[in-house]
N, C-alpha and C positions, 0 to 999 in steps of 0.2 A: 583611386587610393588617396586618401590623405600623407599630404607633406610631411607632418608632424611624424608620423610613425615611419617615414621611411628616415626621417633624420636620423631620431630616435635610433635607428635599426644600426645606422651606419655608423654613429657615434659611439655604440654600445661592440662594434665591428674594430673599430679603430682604437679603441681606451678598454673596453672590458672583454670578459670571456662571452663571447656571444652564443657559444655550444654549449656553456653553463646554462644563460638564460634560456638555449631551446631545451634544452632535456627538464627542467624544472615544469617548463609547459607541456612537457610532452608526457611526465609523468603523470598528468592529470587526465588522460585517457580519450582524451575528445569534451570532458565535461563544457559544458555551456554558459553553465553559472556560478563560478569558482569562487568559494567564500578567500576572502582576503584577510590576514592575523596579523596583527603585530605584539611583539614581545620576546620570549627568546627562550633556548635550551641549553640546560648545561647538563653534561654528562662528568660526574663524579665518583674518581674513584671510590671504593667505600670503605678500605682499609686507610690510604693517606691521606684523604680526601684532597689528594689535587684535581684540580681542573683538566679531563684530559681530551672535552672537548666542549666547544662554543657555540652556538649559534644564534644568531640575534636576525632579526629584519631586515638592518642596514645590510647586514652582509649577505644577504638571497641577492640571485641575480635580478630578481624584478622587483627588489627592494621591503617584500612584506613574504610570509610564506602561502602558498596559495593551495588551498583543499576542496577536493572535489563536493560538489556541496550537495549528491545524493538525494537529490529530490525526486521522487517515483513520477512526476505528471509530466507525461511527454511533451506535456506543452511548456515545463518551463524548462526541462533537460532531457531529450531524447537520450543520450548516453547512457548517464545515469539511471534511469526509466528502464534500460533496456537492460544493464546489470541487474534491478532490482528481479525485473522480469526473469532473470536466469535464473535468478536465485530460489526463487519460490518453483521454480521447476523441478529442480536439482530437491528442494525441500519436498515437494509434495510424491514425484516421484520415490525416492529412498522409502516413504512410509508408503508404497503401493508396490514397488519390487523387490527395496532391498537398496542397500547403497548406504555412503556416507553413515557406516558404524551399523547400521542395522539390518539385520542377518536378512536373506532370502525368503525366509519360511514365514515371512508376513504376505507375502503375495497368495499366500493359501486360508489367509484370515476369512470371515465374513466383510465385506465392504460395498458400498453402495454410493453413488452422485447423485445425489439431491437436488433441489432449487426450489427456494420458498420466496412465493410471489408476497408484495401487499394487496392488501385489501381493495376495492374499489372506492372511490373520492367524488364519482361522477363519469359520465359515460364521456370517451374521447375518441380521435379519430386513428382508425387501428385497418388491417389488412386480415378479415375474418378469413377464414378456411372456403367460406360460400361464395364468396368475388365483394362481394360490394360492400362497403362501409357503411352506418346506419345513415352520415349525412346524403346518400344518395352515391358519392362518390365512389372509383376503384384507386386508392394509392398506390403509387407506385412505390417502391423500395423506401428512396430519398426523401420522398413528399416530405418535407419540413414539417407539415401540417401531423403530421403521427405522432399521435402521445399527447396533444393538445386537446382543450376540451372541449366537448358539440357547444357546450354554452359555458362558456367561461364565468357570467356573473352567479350559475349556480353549479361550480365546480367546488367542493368542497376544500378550500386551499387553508383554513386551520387544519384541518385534520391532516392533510396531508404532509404539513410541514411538522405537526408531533407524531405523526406514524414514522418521519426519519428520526425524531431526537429519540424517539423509544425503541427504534427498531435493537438494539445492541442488548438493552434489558430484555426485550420480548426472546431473544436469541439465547439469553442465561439460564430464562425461565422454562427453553423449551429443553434445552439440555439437562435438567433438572426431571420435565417429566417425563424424558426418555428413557432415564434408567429407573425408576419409578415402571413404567409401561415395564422393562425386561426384566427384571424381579421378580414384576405380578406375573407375566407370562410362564417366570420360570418356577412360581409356587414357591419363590424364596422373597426373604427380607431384604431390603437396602444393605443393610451390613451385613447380609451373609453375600448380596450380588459383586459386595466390593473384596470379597474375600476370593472369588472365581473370574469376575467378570470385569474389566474396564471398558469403557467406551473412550476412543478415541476418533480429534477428527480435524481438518484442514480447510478453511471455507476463506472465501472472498465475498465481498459487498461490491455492488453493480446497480448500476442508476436505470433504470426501465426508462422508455420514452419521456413517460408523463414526468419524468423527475424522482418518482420513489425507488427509495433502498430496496433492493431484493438479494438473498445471500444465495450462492453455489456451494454447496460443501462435499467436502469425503467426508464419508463419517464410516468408520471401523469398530469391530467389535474383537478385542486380543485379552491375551491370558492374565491374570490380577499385578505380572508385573510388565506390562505393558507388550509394547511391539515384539520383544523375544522371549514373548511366552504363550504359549497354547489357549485359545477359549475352551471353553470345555464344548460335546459335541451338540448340546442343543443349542446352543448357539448359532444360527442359522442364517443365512442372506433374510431368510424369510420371514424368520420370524422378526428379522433387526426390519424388515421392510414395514412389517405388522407396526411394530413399537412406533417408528418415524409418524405411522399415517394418526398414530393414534394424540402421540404428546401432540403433533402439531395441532390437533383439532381443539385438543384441552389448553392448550398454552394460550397466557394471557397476561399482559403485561398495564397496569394501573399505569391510568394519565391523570391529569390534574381536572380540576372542574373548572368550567367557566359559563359564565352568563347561563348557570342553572343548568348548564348539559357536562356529565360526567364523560370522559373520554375513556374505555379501556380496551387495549389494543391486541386483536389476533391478529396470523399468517391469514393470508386470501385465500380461495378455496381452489384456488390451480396450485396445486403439487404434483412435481414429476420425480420418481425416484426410480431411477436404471440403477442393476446391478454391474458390480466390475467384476470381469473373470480374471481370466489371464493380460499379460503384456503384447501378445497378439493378436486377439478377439478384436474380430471386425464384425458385427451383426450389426439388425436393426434396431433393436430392444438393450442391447450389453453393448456395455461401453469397455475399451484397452486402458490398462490403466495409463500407457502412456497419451493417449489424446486426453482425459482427463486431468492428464500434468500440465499440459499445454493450455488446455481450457483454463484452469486454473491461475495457472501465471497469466496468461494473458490478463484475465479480470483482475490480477492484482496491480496492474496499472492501470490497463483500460476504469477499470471500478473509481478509480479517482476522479475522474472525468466526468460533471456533470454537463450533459448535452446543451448548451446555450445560455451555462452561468459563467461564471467568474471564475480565476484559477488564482485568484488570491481573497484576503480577507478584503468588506466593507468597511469603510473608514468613514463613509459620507454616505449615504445610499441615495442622493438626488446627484452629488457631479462623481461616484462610479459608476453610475448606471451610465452615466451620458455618454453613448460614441462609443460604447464598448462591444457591441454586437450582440449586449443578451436579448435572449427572444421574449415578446411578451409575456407570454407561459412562466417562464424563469421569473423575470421582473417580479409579477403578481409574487412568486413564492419568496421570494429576497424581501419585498417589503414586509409580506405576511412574517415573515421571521422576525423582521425589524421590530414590526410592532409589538407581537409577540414578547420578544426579549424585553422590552420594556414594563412589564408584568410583574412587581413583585415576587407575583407567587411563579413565575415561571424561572426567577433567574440560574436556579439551580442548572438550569436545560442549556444556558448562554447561548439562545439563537440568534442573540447577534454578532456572536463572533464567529459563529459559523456557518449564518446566512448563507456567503459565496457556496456553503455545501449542501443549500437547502432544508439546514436544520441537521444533518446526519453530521455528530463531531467520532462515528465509534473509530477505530482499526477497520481500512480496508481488505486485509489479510490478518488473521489470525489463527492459531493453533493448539493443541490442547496441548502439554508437557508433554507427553509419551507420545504424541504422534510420530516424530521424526527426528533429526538434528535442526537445531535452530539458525534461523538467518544470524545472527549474532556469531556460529560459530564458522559461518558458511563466510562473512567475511571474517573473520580472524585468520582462518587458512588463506585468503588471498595474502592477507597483511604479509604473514609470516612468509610466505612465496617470495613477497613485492620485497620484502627487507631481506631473505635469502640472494635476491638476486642483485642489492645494493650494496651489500658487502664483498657480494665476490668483483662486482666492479669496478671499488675501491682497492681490493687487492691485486687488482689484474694492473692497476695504475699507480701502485707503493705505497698507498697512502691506507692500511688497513684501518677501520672502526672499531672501537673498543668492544672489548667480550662485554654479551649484555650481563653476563652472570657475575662481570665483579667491579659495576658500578650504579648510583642511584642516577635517576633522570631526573631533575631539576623543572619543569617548565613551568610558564607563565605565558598565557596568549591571549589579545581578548578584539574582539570584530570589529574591523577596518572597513569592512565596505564589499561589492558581490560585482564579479563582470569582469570582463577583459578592457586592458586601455588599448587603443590602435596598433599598438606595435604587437603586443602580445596577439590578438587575433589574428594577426599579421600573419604570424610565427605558426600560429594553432591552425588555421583554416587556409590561411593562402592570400588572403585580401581581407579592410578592413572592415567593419557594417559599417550603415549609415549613422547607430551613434553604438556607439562601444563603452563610455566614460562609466567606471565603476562606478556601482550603488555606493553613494559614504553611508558613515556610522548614524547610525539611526533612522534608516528610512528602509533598513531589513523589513521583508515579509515571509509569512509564513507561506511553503509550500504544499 
């Protein structure tokens, strides 16, 4: 353990409140990477306007105010990753049972799980159904070598890197010709389907071996005002299975041209669509809606993770690559972007800032409005919890917080820097790391 932070610890033991500074850390939940603020709060009355409370930086026990910094990628805050993880459970489930505001009697909708593959780029090393790999080989589970290509100099790695910047449009364009497909099926028009009919739906983004985008979705079919209302009764698993196989075949998403070859991008020709029954359904074929909530949330973290890239932006792409453990596979697609971005006509796409994601910059989780309650209010009910239970323990110690109802909130905060100093991990985990010293201002990365 470093000297520094036990000083720190004892001095802050002997002159401050030290159960101040631990509960400040401790109300950060385990977070990893604590954004760091400085500046201040004032709560004022709104009839006298006196000041009837203060809070500045100087006066936090660890001198700045410290928030959890909710980054989804396990790899730069498990904690946090693992709330957001709950959250889209809680989200995806409510629009498959019922929950969180939305009645029961959607669990009796039409709805189905999907997964829409990309296209092929060039043949790579995979674990056929038959035992053997085309290189001769059988891989094992782990083989690193899976997802990699038989011949890398003629892996198709432009396309691959614009089939992630487009995969999010090609996703617009298929939801587009899905209700288009249940119209026609139903012998009615677009505006009369929307008069009976909404499609609603819940999908994550997921990095396949080779590095390409593929989405998982629920995708629902409910009454024209969404989750608490009736389809009408043609409305069928079936025929909604019918519609899926049909847009995705039509759906098609314009890429840009280059060196005289036009790019324009479909789903690949592996589509798997299970229907969901009931919350208990265990078969082979039907999926429960609750393993489908799990599925779900898991790939809304897991989905962030591309397999042997970066988990931050490129700023250099010869000294980030260096020592960083990405795999050549990745590399190849990090520089392809690189170069790429440098394109005039590609800058709309900015694959260089999103290189570390191999060109995909969409939402790893996203939802349609009427699906369910949103993550948005899924943490506001924490908030309100977190702040219900910091006033009652102001008042349990004399010191009550002002009614929020009859003052304005004043604040002003602006970023100081990300991490724990020694003492503070100290505090949070038990012992210090080997370096802990907070990110300063300006050397913030995106998560």
């Amino acid at each position: 353990m470093r000297l520094g932070a036990i000083r720190h610890l004892t001095a802050l033991a002997r002159h401050e409140d030290l159960g101040a500074y631990a509960r400040q850390i401790q109300r950060l939940g385990g977070c990893e990477r604590p954004v760091r603020m400085e500046g201040y709060r004032l709560d004022v009355h709104a009839t006298t306007g006196e000041i009837v409370r203060e809070i500045t930086n100087r006066s936090l026990p660890a001198g700045q105010l410290l928030i959890r910094c909710n980054n989804r990628r396990a790899t730069r805050c498990a904690t946090c990753a693992e709330t957001y993880r709950k959250d889209t459970f809680h989200l995806v489930t409510a629009g498959l049972s019922g929950g969180k505001g939305i009645g029961p009697a959607v669990a009796r909708h039409p709805r189905v799980f999907a997964t829409f593959t990309a296209p092929s780029f060039g043949p790579v090393h995979n674990r056929p159904a038959g035992g053997r790999c085309r290189c001769g080989r059988s891989h094992t589970e782990d083989d690193p070598a899976l997802g990699t290509p038989l011949d890398p100099e003629h892996y198709d790695y432009r396309a691959a890197v614009l089939w992630n910047a487009h995969a999010g449009a090609l996703w617009a364009r298929f939801t587009t010709y899905l209700r288009q497909q249940l119209a026609s099926s139903a012998g009615i028009t677009r505006t009369a389907l929307r008069d009976c009919l909404k499609v609603s739906y819940a999908k994550v983004a997921e990095y396949q071996r080779r590095g390409a985008v593929h989405f998982h979705a629920v995708i629902r079919l409910d009454g024209p005002d969404g989750a608490e209302s009736t389809p009408p009764a043609w409305a069928t698993t079936e025929l909604l299975t019918d519609a899926i196989r049909t847009a995705t075949r039509l759906a098609e998403a314009p890429g840009p041209v280059l060196a005289s070859r036009t790019y324009t991008f479909r789903f690949g020709d592996q589509l798997d669509i299970r229907p969901i029954r009931s919350a208990d359904f265990a078969g082979a074929s039907e999926l429960s809606s609750r393993a489908v909530a799990a599925y779900i949330a898991k790939y809304a973290t897991k989905g962030a993770e591309a397999a042997g890239t970066l988990d931050r932006p490129v700023r250099n792409p010869i000294t980030d690559l260096i020592g960083a453990g990405v795999t050549d596979h990745a590399r190849r697609m990090i520089l392809t972007c690189w170069r790429l971005g440098g394109l005039p006509a590609l800058e709309a796409l900015r694959l260089r800032k999103w290189a570390h994601m191999l060109g995909f910059r969409g939402h790893f989780s996203t939802k349609s409005r009427t699906y369910s309650v949103t993550l948005g209010a899924l943490r506001q009910e924490r908030a309100d919890h977190n702040e219900a239970l910091t006033r009652a323990r102001a008042a349990e110690v004399g010191h009550p917080l002002p009614d929020p109802d009859t003052v304005l909130v004043i604040t002003h905060w602006r970023f100081a820097g990300m991490g724990w100093t020694d003492a503070e991990h100290l505090l949070a985990h038990g012992a210090p790391p080997g370096t802990t010293k907070p990110q300063k201002e300006g050397e913030r990365t995106r998560g």
